[in-house]
N, C-alpha and C positions, 0 to 999 in steps of 0.2 A: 504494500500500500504506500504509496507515495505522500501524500496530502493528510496528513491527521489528523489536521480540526475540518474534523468534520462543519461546525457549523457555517462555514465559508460556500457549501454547496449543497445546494438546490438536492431536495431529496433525500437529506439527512437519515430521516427513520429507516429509507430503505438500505443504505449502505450502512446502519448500524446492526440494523438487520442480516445482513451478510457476513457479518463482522460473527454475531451470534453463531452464525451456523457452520463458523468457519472456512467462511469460502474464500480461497484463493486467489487475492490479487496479485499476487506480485506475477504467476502463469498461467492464469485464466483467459480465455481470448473473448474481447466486450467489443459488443457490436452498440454504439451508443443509435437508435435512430430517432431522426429531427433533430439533430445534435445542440444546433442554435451555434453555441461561443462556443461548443466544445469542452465546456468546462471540466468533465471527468477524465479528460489528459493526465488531471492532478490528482486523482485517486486511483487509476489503474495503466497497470506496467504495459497492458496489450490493449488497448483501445483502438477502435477506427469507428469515429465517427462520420455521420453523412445526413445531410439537409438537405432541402431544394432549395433553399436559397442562400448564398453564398453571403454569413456573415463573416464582414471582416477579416476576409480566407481564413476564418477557424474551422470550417470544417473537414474532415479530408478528402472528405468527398461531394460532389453537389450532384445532389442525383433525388428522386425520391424511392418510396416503399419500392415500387414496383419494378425499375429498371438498377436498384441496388445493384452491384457484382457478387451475391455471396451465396454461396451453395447449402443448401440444406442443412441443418444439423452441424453445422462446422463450428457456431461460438456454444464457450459454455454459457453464456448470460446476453441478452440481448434488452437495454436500456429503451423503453418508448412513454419518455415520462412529459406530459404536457405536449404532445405534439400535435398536428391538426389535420395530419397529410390523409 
């Protein structure tokens, strides 16, 4: 885990929640989607986030749900927190 105050990022409960169940950030591969700023850069070692709208080139990707690059089953966790797509 990167980032450890937690209360700097959006979504707190759920990555204290994670914390609980002992899930793996430092090798876990995180699919953040609607990323926005990208912010969970700062709490996990393998993230790739993706938006459709390109803020601030924070995301790594501009792409939406549908035309994503990512193959079935391939992240352990996949982030869709407040998005609209």
């Amino acid at each position: 885990m990167r980032n450890n105050n937690l209360n700097t990022v959006p979504g707190n409960q759920i990555i204290s929640a994670l914390k609980e169940i002992n899930f793996d950030f430092d090798n876990s591969f995180v699919i953040d989607a609607g990323c926005g700023n990208n912010v969970y850069k700062d709490v996990f070692s393998n993230v790739i986030g993706f938006d459709k709208i390109n803020h601030n080139d924070k995301p790594d990707l501009v792409c939406d749900f549908y035309t994503a690059p990512f193959k079935k089953e391939t992240a352990d966790l996949v982030l869709v927190l407040g998005s609209n797509q």
